[in-house]
N, CA, C and O atoms as CSV, one atom per row, in Angstrom:
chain,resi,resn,atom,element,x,y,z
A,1,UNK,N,N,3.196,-0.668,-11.870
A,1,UNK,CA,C,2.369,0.388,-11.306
A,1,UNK,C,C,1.698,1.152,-12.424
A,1,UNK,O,O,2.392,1.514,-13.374
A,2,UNK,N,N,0.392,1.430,-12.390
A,2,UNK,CA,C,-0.338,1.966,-13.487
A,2,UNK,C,C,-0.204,3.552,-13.338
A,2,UNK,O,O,-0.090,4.165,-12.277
A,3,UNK,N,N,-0.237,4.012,-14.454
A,3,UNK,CA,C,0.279,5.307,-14.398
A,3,UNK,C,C,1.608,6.082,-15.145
A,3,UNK,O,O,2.599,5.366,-15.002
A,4,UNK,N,N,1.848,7.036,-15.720
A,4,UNK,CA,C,2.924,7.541,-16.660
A,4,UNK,C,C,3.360,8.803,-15.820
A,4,UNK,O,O,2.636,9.457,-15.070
A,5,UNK,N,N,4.632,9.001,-16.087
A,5,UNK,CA,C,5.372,10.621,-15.400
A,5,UNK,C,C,5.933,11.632,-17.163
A,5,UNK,O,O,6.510,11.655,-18.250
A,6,UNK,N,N,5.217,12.196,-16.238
A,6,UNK,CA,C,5.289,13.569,-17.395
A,6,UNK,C,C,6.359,14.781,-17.249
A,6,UNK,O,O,6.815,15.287,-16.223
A,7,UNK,N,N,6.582,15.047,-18.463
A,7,UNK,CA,C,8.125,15.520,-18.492
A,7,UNK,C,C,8.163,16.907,-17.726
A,7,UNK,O,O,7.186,17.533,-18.137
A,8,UNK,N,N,8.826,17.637,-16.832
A,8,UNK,CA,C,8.674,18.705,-16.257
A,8,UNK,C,C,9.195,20.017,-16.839
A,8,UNK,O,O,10.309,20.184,-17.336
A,9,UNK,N,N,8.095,21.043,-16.684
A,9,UNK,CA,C,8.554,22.200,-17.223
A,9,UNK,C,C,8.915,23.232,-16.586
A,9,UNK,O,O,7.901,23.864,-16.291
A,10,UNK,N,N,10.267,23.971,-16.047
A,10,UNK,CA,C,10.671,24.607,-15.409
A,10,UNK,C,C,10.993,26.024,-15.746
A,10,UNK,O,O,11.690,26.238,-16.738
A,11,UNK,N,N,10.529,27.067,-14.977
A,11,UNK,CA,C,10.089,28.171,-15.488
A,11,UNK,C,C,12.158,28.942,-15.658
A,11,UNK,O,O,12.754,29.474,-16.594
A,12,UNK,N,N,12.406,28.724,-14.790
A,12,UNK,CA,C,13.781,29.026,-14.679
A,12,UNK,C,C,15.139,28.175,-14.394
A,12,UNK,O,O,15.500,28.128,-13.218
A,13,UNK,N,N,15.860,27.552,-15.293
A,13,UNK,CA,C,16.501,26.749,-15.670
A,13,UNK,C,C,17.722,26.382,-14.455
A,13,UNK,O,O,18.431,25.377,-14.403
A,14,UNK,N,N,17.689,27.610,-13.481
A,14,UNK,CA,C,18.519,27.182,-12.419
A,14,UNK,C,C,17.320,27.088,-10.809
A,14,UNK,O,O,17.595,27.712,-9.784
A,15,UNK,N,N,16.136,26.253,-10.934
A,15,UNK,CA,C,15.515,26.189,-10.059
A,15,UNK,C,C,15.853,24.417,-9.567
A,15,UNK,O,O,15.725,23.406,-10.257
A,16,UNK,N,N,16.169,24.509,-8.585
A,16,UNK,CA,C,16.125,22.952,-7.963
A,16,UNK,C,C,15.061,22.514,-6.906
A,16,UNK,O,O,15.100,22.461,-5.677
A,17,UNK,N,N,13.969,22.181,-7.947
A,17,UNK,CA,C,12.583,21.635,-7.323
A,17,UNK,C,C,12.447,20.044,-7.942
A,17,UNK,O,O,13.247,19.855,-8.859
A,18,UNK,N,N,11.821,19.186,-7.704
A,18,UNK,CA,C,11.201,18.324,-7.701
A,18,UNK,C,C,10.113,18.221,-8.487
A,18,UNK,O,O,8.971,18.186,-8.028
A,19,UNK,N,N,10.352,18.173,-9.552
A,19,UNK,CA,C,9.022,18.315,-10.711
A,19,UNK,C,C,8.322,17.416,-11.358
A,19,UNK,O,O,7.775,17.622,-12.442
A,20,UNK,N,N,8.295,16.131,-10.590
A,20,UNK,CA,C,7.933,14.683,-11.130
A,20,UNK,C,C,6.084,15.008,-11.300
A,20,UNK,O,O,5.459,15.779,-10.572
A,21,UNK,N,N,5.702,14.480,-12.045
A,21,UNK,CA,C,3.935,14.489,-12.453
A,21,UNK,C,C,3.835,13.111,-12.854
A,21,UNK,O,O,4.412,12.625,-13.826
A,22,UNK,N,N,3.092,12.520,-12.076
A,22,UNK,CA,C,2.409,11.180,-12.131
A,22,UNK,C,C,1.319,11.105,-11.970
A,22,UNK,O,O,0.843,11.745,-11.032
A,23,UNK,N,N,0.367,10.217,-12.889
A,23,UNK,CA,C,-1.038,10.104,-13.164
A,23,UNK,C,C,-1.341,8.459,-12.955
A,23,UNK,O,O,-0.649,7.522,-13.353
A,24,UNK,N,N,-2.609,8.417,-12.195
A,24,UNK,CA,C,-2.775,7.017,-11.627
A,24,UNK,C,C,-4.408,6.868,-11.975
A,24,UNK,O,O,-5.175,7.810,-12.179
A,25,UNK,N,N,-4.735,5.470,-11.991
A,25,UNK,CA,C,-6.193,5.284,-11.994
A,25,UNK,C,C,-6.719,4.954,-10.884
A,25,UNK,O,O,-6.196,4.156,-10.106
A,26,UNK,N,N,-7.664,5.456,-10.721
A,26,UNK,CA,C,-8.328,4.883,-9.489
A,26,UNK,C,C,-9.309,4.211,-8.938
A,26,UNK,O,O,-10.277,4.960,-9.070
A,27,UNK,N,N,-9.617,3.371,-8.464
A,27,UNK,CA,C,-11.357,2.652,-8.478
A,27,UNK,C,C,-11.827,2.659,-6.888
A,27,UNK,O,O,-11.239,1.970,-6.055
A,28,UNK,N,N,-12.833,3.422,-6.591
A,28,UNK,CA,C,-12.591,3.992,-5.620
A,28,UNK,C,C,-14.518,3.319,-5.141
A,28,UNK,O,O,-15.568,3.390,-5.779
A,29,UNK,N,N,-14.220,2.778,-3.890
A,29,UNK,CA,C,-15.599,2.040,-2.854
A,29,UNK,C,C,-15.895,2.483,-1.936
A,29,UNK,O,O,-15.448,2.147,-0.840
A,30,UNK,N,N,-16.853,3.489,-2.162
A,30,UNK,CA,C,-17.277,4.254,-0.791
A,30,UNK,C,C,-18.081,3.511,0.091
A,30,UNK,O,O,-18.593,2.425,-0.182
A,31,UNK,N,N,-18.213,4.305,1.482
A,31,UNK,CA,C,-18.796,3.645,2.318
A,31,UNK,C,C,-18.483,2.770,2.720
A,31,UNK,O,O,-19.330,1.984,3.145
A,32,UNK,N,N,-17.139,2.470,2.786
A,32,UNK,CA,C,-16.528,1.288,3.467
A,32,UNK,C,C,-16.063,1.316,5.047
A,32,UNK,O,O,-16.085,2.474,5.463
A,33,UNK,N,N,-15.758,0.616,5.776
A,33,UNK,CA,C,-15.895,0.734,7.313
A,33,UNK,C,C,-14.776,1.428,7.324
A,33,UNK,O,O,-14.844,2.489,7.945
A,34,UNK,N,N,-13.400,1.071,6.657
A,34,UNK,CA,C,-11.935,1.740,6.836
A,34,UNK,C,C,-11.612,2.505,5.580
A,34,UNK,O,O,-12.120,2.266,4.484
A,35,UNK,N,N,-10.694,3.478,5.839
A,35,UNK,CA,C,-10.004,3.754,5.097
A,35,UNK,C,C,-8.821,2.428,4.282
A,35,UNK,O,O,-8.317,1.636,5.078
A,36,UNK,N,N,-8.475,2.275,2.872
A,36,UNK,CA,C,-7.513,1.496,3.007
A,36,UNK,C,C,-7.271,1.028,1.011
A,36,UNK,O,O,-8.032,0.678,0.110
A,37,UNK,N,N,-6.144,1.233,1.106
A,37,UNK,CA,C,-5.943,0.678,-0.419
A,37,UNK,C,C,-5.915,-0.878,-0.825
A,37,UNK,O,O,-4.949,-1.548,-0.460
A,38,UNK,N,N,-6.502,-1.215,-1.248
A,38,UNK,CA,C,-6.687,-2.765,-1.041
A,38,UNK,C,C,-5.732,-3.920,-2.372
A,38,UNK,O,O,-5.777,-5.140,-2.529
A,39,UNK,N,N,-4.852,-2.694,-3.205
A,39,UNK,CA,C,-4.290,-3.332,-4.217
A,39,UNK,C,C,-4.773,-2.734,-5.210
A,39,UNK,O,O,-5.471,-1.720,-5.239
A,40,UNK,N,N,-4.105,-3.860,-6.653
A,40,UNK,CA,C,-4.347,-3.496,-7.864
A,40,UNK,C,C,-5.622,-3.812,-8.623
A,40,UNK,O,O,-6.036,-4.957,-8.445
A,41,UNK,N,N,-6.154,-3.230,-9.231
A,41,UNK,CA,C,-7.723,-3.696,-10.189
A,41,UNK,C,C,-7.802,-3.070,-11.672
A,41,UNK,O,O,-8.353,-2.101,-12.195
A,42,UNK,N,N,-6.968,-4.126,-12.075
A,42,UNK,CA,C,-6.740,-4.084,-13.650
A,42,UNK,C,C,-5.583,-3.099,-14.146
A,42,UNK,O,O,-4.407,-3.451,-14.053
A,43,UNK,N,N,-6.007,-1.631,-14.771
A,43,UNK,CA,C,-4.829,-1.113,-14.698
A,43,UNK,C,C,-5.152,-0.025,-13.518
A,43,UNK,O,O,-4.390,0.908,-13.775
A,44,UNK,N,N,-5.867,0.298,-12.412
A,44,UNK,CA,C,-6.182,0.890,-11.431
A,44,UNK,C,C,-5.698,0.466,-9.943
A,44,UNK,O,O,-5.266,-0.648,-9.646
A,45,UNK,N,N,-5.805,1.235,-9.328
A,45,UNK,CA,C,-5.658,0.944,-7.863
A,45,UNK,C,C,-7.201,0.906,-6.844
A,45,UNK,O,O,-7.997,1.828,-7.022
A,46,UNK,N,N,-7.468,0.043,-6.027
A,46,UNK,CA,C,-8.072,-0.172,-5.576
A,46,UNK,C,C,-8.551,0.137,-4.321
A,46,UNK,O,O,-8.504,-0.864,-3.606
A,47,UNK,N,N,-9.114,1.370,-3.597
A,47,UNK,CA,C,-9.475,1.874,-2.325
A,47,UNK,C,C,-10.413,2.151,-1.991
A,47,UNK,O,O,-11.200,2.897,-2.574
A,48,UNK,N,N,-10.609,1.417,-0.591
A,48,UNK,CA,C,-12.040,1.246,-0.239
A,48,UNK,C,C,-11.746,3.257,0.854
A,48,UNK,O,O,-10.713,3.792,1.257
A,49,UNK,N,N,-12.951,3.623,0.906
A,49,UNK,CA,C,-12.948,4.779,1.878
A,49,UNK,C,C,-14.124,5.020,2.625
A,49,UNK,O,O,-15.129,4.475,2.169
A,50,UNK,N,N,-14.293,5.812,3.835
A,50,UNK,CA,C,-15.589,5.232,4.533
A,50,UNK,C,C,-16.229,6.599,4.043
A,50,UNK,O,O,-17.435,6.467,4.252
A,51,UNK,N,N,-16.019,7.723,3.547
A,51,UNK,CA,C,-16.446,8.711,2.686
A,51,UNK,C,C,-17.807,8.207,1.578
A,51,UNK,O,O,-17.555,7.487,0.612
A,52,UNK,N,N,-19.591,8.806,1.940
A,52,UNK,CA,C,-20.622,8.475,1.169
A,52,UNK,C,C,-20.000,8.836,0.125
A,52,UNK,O,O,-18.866,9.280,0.304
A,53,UNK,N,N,-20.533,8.765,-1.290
A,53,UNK,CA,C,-20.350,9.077,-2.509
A,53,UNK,C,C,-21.224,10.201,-3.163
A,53,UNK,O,O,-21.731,10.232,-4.285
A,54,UNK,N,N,-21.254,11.049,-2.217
A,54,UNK,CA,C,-22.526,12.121,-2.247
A,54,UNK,C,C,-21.924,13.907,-1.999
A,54,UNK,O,O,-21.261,14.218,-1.009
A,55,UNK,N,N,-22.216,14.658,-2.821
A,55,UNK,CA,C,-21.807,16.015,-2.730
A,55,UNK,C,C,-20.515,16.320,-3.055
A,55,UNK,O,O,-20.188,17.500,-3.182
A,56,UNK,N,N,-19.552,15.225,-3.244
A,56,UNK,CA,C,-18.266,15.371,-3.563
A,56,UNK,C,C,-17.401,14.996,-2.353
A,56,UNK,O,O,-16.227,15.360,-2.411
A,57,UNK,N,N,-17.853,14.238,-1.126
A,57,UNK,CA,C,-16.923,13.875,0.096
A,57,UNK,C,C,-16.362,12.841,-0.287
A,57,UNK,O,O,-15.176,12.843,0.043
A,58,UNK,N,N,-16.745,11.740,-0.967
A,58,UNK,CA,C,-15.786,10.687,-1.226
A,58,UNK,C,C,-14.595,11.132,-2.358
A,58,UNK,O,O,-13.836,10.195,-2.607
A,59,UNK,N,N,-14.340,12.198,-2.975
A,59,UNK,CA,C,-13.200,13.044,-3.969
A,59,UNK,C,C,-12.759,13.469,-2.974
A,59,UNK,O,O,-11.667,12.961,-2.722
A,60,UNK,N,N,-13.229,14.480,-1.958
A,60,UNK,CA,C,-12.196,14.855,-0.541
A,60,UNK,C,C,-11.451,14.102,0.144
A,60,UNK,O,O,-10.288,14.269,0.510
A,61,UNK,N,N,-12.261,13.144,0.331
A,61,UNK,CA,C,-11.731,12.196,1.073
A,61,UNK,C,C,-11.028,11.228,0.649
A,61,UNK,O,O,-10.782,10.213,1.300
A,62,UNK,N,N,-10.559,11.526,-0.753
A,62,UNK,CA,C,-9.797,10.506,-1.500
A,62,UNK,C,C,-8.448,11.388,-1.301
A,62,UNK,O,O,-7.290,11.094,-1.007
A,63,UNK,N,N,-8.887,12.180,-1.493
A,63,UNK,CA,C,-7.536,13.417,-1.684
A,63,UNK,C,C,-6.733,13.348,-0.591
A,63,UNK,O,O,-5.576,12.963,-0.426
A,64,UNK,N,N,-7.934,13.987,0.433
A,64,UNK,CA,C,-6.920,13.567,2.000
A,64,UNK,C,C,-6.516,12.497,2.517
A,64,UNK,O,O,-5.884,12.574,3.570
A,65,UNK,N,N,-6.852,10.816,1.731
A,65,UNK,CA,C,-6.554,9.935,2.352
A,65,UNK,C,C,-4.987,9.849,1.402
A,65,UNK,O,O,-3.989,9.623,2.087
A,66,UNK,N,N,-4.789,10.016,-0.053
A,66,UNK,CA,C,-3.879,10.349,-0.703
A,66,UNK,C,C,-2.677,10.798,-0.571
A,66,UNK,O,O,-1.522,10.447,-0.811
A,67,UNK,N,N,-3.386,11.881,-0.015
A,67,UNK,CA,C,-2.244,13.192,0.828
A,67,UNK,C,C,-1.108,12.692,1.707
A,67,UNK,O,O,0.106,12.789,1.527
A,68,UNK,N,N,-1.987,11.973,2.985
A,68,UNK,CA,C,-1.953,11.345,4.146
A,68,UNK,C,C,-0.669,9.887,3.628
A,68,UNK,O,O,0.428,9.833,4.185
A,69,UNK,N,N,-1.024,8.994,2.683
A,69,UNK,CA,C,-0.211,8.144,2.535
A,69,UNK,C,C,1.081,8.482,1.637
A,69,UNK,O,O,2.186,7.943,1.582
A,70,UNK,N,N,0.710,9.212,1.182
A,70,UNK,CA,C,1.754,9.949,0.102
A,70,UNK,C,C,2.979,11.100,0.767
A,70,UNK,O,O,4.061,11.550,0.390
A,71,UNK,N,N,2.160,11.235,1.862
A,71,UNK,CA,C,3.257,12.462,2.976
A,71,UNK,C,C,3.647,13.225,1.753
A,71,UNK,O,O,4.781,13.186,1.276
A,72,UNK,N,N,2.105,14.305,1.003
A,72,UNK,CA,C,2.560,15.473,-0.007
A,72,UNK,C,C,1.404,15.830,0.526
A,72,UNK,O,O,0.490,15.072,0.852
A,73,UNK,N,N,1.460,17.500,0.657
A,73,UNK,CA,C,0.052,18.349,0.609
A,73,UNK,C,C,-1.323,17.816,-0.460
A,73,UNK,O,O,-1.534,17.382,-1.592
A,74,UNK,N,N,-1.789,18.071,0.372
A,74,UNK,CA,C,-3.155,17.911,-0.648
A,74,UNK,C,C,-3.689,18.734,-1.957
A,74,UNK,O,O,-4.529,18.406,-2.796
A,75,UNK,N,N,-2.981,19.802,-1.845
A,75,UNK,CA,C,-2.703,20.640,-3.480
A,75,UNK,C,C,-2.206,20.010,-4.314
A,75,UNK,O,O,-2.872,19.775,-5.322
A,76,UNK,N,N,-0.819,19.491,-4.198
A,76,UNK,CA,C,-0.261,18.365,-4.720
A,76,UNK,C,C,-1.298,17.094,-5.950
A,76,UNK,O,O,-0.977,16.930,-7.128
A,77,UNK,N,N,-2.379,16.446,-5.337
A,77,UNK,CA,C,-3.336,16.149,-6.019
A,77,UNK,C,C,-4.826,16.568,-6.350
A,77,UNK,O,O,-5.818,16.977,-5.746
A,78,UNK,N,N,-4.387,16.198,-7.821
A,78,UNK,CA,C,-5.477,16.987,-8.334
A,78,UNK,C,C,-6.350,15.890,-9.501
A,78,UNK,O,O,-5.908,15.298,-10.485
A,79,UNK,N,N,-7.914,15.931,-8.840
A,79,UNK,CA,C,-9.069,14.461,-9.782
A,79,UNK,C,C,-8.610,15.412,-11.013
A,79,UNK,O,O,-8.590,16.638,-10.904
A,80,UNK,N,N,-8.189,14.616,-12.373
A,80,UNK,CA,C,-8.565,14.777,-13.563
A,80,UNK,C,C,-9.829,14.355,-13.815
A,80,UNK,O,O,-10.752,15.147,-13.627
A,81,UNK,N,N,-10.043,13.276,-14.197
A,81,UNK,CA,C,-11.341,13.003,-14.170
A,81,UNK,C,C,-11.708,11.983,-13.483
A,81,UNK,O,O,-11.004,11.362,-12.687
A,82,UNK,N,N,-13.146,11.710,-13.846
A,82,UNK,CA,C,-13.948,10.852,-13.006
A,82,UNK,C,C,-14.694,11.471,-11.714
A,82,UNK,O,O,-14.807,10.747,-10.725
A,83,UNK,N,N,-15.383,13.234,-11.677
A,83,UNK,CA,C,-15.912,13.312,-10.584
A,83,UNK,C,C,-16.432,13.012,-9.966
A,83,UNK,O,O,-16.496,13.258,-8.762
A,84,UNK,N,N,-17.532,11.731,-11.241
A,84,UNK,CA,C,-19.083,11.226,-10.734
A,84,UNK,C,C,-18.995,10.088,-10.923
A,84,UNK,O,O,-20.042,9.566,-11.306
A,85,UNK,N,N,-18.023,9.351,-10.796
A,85,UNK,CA,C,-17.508,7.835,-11.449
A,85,UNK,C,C,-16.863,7.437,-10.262
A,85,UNK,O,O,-16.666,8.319,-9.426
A,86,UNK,N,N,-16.404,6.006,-9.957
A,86,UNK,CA,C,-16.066,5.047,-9.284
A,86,UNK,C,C,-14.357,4.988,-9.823
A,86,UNK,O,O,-13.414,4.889,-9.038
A,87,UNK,N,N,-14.239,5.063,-11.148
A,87,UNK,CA,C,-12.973,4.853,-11.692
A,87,UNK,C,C,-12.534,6.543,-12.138
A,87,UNK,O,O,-13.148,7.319,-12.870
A,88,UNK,N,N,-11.571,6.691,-11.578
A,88,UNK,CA,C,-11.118,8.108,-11.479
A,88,UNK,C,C,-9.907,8.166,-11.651
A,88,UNK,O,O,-9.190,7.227,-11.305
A,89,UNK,N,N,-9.242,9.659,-12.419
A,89,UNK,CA,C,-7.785,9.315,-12.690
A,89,UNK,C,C,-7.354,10.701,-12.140
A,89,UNK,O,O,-7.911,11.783,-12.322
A,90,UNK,N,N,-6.454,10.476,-11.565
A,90,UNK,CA,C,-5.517,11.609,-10.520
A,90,UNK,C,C,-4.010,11.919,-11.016
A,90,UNK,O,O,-3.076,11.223,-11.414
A,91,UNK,N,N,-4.197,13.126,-10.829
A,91,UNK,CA,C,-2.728,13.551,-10.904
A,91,UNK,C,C,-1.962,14.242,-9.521
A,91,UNK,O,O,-2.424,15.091,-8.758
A,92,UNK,N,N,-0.697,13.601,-9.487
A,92,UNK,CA,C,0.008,13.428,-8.689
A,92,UNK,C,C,1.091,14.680,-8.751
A,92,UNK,O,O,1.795,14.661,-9.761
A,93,UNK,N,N,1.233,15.329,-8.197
A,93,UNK,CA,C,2.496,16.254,-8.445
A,93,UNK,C,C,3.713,16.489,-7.854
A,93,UNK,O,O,3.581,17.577,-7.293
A,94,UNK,N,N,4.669,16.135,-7.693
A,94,UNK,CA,C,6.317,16.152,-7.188
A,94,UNK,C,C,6.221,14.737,-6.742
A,94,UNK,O,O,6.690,14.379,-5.662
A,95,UNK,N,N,5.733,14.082,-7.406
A,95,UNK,CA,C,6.285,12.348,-7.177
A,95,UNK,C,C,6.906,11.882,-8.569
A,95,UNK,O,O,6.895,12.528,-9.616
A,96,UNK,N,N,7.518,10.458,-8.324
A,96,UNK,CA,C,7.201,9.474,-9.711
A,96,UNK,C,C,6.865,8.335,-9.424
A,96,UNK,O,O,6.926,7.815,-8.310
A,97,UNK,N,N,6.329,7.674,-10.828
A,97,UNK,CA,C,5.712,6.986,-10.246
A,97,UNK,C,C,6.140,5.833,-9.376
A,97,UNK,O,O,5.361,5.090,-8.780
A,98,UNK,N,N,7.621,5.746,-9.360
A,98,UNK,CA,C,7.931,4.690,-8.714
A,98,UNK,C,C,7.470,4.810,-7.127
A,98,UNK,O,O,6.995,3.960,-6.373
A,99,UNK,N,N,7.746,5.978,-6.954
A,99,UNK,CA,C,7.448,6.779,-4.900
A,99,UNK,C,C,5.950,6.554,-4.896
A,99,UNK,O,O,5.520,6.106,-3.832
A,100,UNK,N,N,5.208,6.733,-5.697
A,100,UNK,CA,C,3.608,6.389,-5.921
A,100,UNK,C,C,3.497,5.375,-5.608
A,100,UNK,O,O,3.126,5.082,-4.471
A,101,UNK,N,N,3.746,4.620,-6.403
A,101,UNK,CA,C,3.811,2.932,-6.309
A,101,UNK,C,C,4.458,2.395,-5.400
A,101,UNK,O,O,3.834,1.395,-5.044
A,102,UNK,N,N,5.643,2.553,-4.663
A,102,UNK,CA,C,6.325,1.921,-3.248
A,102,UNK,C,C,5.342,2.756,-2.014
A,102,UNK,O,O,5.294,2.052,-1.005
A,103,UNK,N,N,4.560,4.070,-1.857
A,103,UNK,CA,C,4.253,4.175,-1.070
A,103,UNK,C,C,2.910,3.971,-0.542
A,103,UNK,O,O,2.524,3.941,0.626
A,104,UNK,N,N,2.015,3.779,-2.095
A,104,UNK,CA,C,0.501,3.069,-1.970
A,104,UNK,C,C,0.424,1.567,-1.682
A,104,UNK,O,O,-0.263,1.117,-0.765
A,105,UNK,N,N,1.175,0.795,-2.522
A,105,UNK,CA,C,0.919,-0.529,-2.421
A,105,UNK,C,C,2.079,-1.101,-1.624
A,105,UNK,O,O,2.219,-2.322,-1.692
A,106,UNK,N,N,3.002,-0.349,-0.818
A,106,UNK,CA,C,3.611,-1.219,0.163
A,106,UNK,C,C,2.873,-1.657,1.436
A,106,UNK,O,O,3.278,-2.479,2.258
A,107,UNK,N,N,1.450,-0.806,1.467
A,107,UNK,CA,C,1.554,-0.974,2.742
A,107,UNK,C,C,-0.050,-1.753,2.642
A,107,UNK,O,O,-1.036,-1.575,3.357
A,108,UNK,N,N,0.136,-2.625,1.513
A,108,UNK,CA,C,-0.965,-3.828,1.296
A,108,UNK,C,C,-0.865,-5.253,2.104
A,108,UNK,O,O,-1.707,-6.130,1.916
């Protein structure tokens, strides 16, 4: 699974949260009839979305389709980069990447 988990920094040493940060690539095909992750593409993941690529709805609509398969709020992810690009890299927050990876590409 493409992507690294980053070490968590906890403000108060007796807090029991879930602090996993995982970062993924993304290659992302708008205007597609379905929503749907279609697999791996190189070191990226591959999702087609029916979201134009115009004004910033296909980044929304990446987020909420994200959200949605990931069963985490949509605050949770956040585009690092790639606003205006096809290949985009996201950060993931209270996952790792293994839960990333069993819950995007299981359901290929």
């Amino acid at each position: 699974m493409p992507g690294f988990k980053l070490p968590c920094q906890l403000g108060n040493e007796h807090e029991d949260i879930n602090c996993a940060v995982t970062t993924i690539r993304v290659h992302v095909i708008p205007n597609a009839k379905i929503d749907k992750v279609l697999g791996e593409h190189g070191d990226a993941i591959k999702i087609k979305l029916r979201a134009p690529a115009v004004e910033g709805k296909a980044n929304t609509a990446l987020r909420r389709f994200l959200a949605e398969k990931l069963s985490i709020p949509q605050r949770a992810i956040v585009l690092e980069h790639g606003e205006r690009s096809r290949d985009k890299v996201i950060r993931i927050d209270g996952l790792s990447e293994k839960e990333v990876g069993s819950r995007l590409l299981a359901t290929i």
